[in-house]
C-alpha positions in Angstrom: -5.8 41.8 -4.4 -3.1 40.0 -5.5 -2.2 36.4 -3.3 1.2 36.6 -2.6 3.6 33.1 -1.6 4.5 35.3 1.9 0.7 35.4 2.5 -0.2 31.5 1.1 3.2 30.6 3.4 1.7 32.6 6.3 -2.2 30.8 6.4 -0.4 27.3 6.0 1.7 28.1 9.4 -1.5 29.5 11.1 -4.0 26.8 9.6 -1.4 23.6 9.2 -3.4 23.6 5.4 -2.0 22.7 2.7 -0.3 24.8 0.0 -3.2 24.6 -2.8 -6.0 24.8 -0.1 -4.6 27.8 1.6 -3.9 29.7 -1.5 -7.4 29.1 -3.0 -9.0 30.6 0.7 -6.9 33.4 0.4 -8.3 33.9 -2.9 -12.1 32.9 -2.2 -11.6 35.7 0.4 -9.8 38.7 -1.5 -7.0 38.1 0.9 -8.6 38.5 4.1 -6.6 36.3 6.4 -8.8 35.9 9.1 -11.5 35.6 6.6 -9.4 33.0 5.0 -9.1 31.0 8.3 -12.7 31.0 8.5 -12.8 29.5 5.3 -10.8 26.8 6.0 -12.4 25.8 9.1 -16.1 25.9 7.8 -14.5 23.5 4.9 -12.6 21.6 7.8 -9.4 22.1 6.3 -8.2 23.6 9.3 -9.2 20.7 11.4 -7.9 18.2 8.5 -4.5 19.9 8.7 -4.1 19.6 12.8 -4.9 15.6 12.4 -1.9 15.2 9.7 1.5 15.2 11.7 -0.3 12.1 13.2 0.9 8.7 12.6 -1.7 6.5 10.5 -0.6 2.7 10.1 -3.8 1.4 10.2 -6.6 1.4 7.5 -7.8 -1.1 4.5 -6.0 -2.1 1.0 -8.6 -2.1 -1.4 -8.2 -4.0 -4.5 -10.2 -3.9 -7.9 -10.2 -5.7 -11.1 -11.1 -5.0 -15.2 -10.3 -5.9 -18.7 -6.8 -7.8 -17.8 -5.8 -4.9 -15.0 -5.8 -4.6 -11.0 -4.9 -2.4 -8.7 -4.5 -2.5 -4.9 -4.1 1.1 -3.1 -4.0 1.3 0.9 -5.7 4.3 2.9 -4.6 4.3 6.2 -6.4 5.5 9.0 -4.9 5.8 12.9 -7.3 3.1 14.6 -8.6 0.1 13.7 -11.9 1.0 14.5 -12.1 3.2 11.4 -11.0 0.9 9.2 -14.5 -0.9 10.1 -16.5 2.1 9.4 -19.3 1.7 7.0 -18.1 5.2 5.3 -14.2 4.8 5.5 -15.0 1.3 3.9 -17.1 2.9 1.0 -14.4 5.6 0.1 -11.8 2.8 0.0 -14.0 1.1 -2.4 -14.5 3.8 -5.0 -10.6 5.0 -4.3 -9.9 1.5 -5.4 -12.5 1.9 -8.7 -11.3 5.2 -10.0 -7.5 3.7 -9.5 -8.2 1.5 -12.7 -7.9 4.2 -14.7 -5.1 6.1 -13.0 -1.5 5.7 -13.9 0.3 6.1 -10.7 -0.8 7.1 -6.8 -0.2 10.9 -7.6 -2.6 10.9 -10.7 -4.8 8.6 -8.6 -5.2 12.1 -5.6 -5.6 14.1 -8.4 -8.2 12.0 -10.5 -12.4 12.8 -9.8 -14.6 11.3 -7.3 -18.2 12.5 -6.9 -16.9 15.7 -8.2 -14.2 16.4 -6.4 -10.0 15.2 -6.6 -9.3 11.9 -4.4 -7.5 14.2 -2.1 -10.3 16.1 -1.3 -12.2 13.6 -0.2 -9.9 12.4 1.8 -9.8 15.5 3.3 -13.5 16.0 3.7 -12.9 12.5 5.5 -10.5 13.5 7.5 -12.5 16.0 8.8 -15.4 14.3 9.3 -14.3 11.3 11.2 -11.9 13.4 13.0 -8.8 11.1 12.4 -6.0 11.6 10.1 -5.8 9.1 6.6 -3.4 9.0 3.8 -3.8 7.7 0.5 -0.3 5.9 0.9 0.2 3.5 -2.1 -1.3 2.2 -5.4 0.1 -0.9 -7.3 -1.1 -2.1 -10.7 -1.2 -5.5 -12.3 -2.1 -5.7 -16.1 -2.0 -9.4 -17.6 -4.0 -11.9 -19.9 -5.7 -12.7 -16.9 -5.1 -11.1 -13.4 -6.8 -12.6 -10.3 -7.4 -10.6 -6.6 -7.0 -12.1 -3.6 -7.9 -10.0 0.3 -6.7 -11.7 3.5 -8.5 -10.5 6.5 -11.5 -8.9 4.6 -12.8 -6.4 6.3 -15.7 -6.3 3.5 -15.6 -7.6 0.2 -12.3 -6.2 -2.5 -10.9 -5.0 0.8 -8.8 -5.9 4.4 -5.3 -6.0 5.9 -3.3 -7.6 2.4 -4.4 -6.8 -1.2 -2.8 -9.2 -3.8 -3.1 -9.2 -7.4 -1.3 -12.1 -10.1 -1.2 -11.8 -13.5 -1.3 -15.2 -15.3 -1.8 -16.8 -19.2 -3.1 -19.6 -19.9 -6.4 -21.2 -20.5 -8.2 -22.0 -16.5 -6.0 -19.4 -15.2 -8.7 -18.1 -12.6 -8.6 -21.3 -10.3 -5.0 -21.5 -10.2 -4.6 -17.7 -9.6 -6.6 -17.4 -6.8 -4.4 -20.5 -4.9 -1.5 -18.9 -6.0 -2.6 -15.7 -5.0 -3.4 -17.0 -1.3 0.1 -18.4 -1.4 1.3 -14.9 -1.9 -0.6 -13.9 1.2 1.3 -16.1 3.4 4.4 -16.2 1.9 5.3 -12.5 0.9 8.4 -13.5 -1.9 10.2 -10.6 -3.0 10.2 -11.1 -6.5 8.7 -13.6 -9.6 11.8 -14.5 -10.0 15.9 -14.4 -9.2 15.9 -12.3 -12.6 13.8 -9.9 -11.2 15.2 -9.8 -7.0 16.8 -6.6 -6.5 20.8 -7.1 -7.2 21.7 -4.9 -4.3 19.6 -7.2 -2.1 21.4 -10.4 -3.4 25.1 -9.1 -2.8 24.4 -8.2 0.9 22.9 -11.7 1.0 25.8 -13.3 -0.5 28.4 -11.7 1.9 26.9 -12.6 4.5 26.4 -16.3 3.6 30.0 -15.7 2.3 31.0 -14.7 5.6 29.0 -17.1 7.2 30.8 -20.1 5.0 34.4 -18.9 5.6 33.9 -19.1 9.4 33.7 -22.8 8.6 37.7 -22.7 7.9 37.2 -25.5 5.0 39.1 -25.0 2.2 38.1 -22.3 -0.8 36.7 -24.9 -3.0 34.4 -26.4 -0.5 33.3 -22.9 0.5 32.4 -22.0 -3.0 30.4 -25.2 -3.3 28.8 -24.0 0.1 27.7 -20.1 -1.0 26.3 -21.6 -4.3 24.1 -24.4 -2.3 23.2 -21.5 0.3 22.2 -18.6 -2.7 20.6 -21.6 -4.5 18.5 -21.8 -1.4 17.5 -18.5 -0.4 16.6 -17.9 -4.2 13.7 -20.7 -3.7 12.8 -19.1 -0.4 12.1 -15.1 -1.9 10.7 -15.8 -5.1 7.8 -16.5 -5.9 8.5 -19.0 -8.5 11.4 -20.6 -6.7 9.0 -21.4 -3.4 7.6 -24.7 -2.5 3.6 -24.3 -3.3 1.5 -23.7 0.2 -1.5 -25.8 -1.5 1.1 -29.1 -2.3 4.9 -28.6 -0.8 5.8 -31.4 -2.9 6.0 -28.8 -5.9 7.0 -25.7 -6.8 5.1 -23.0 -7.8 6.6 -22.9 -11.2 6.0 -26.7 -11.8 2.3 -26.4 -10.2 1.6 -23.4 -13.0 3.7 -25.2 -15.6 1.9 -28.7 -14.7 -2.0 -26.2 -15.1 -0.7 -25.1 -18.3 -0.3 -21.5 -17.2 2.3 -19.1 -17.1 2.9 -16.7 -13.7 3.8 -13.0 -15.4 3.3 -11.0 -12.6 2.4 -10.2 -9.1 1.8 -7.5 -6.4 1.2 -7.8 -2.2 0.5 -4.6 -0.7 -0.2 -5.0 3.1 -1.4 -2.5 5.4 0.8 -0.6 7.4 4.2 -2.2 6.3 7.6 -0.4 6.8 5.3 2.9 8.8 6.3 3.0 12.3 4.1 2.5 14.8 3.8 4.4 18.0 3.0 1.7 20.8 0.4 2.6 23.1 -2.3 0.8 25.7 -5.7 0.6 24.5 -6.5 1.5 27.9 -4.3 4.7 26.9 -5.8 5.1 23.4 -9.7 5.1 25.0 -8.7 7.8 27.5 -6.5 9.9 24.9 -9.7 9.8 22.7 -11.8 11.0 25.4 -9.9 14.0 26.2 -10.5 14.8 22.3 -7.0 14.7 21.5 
């Protein structure tokens, strides 16, 4: 029997499945749709799919290094208390190993583990622990030498912020791994000014522009003012610009240049940022989770 979209579009609004999962159960059953729907529930699809309109912000980064290249990718999870599960923690890991050889998050759900696409375990996880989970992000470093850092490990190569630097120079590990931490606390937006976003540094300048005019000093003064001001915020959000957490007395830039090594790259992936979160009690949470919602 030919599967037709009308009948894949159908299962999806019965199920909540997915497009590829629901055409492949229409097809593993000959086009039976309450066959189908069986199918998907015995493979927990079903279940999977009811779990995914919830909001997940919580979870582990899991970061992983080889040959010069590192990669950070977040799964969330909806609680913390799956993030410190023994199996969650496990499928974060090999996520994180397979991600060294994939070239973006999308080839990363499509790329094998234990025989099956990243999604699908994530599915089968889904199902399993009973909450939803989203592969949200992957980053990748690639340098001479590139150097991980975890804050908040949860277990080892994995917690609440992933960072990754990508460094030359000869002793580049010791120095990565402060300057790494100093990511972690700091969170710049970019290397450098070069690289900050230039849409980002206009709407700064107006309003230090703004800011300086309100003074009423004369046009020359307030020139002198928005250069001082935009001199200042570039050594607050870059990297290289920001006053070293290990020794304030120097920059980053001079504490690499001083090590002999060169900064060529970074990434910070922390969990849950810019998702937002639905506030609730734990008191509420415990008793939502017993009435199995």
């Amino acid at each position: 029997m030919a599967i037709t979209a009308a009948m894949v579009k159908d299962l999806r609004e019965t199920t909540g499945a997915g497009m590829m999962d629901a055409k492949k159960a229409l097809t593993e059953t000959g086009g039976d749709m309450e066959a189908a729907v069986d199918w998907l529930r015995t493979k927990g699809l079903a279940k999977a799919a009811k779990k995914s309109g919830r909001i997940a912000a919580e979870g582990l980064v899991g970061v992983a290094v080889k040959d010069g290249r590192g990669v950070a990718v977040e799964v969330n999870s909806e609680t913390d208390f799956v993030a410190k599960n023994e199996a969650f923690q496990d499928m974060v890991r090999s996520i994180a190993q397979v991600a060294l050889g994939a070239a973006d998050v999308d080839a990363l759900r499509d790329a094998p583990l234990n025989g099956k696409p990243v999604s699908e375990v994530l599915t089968d996880a889904i199902a399993k622990i009973g909450e939803n989970m989203t592969l949200r992000r992957m980053v990748a470093v690639e340098g001479d030498t590139v150097v991980s850092y975890v804050h908040n490990a949860a277990a080892p190569g994995m917690g609440k912020i992933g960072v990754l630097v990508a460094l030359k120079g000869a002793g580049a590990e010791e120095l990565g791994r402060q300057i790494a931490m100093h990511i972690a606390a700091t969170s710049p937006a970019s290397l450098s000014e070069a690289d900050l976003d230039p849409a980002l540094v206009e709407r700064e300048k107006n309003v230090l522009s703004e800011q300086a005019r309100e003074s009423g000093k004369p046009e020359a003064v307030i020139e002198k003012m928005i250069q001082g001001r935009m001199a200042k915020y570039f050594e607050e959000v870059t990297l290289l610009g920001q006053k070293f957490v290990i020794n304030p007395d120097v920059t980053v830039a001079q504490a690499a240049k001083d090590a002999g090594v060169e900064v060529t790259g970074f990434a910070r992936v922390a969990v849950g940022e810019g998702i937002e979160k639905k506030e609730e009690d734990f008191a509420a949470e415990v008793a939502k989770t017993l009435q199995g919602a």
